[in-house]
C-alpha positions as CSV (number, residue, x, y, z in Angstrom):
1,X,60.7,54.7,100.3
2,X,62.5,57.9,99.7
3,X,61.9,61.0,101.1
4,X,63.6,64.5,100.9
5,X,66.3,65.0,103.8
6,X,63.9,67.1,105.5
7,X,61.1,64.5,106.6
8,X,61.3,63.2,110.0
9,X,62.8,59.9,109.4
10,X,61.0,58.6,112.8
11,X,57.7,58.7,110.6
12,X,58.7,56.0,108.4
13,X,58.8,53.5,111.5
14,X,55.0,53.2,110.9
15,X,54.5,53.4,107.3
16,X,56.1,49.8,106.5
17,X,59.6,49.7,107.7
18,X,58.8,47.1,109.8
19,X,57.9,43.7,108.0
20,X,55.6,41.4,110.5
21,X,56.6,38.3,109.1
22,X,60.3,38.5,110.1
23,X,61.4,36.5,112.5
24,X,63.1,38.9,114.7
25,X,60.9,40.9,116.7
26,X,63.4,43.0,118.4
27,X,63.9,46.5,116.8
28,X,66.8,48.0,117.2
29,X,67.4,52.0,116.4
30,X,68.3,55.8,117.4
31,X,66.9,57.9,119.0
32,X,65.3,59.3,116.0
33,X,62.9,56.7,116.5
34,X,61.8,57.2,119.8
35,X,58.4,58.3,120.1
36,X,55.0,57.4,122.3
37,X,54.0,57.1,118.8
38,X,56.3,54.6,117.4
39,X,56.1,52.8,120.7
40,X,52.8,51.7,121.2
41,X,52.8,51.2,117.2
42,X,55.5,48.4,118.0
43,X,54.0,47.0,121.1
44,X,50.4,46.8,118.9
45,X,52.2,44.8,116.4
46,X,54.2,42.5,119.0
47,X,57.9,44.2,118.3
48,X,60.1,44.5,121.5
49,X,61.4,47.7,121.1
50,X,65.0,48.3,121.6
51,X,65.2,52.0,120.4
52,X,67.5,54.1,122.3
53,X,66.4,56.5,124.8
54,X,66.8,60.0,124.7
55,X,68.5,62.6,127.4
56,X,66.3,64.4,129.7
57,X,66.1,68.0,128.9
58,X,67.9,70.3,131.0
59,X,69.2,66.6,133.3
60,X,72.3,64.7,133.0
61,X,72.0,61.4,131.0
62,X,70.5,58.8,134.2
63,X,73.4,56.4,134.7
64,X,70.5,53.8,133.8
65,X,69.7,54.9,130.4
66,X,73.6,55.5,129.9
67,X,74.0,52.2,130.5
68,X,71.0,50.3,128.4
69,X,71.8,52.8,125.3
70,X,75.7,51.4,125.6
71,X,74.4,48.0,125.3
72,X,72.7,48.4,122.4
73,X,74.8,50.3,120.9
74,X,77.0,46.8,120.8
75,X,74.7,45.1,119.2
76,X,73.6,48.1,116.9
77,X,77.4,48.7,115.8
78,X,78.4,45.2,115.3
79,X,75.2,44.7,112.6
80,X,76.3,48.3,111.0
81,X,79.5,46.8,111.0
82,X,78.6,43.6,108.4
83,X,76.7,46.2,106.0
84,X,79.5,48.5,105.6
85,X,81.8,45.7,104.6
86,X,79.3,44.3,102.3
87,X,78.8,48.0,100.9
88,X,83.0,48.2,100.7
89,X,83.5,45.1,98.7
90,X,80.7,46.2,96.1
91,X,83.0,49.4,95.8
92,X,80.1,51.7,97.1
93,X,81.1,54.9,99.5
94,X,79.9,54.3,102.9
C-alpha cells in the first residue's frame, strides 16, 4: 500500500501488514509502531510484539527500556542489513 508521506505509518500495522500465516510471529519495529492500538491488535492475532518502546516524556530513558530497545535493535539492524545488500546489488539507492 502506498500512502502520502504525511499518514501515520503506525496505521498501516493493522490494515494488513502483518500476514497470519507467516511463520514468525515475532514483530519487530520502531517506535512508530508503538501504540495500545497496535498492541492489543497483535496480541488478538497471536504476534509477540517486539516493537520498541518509546521515552517517557519529560524522564530520562529507564535503564530497562535502554537496554531491551538495544537488543532489538541487533536483531532489527542485522535483517535491515541483508535488504540493503540485496537492494545494492540490484543497483537501487538505498
Amino acid at each position: 500500500m502506498a500512502t502520502d508521506a504525511a499518514a501515520y505509518e503506525g496505521a498501516r500495522l493493522r490494515e494488513g501488514l502483518l500476514d497470519r500465516t507467516n511463520t514468525s510471529k515475532s514483530v519487530w519495529a520502531d517506535t512508530a509502531y508503538r501504540s495500545a492500538a497496535n498492541e492489543a491488535f497483535m496480541e488478538k492475532n497471536g504476534f509477540v510484539s517486539r516493537v520498541h518502546r518509546k521515552k517517557p516524556k519529560g524522564r530520562p530513558m529507564p535503564e530497562t527500556i535502554r537496554r531491551a530497545n538495544n537488543l532489538k535493535s541487533k536483531v532489527r539492524s542485522r535483517v535491515e542489513h541483508v535488504f540493503g545488500e540485496q537492494k545494492s546489488r540490484m543497483g537501487r539507492p538505498s
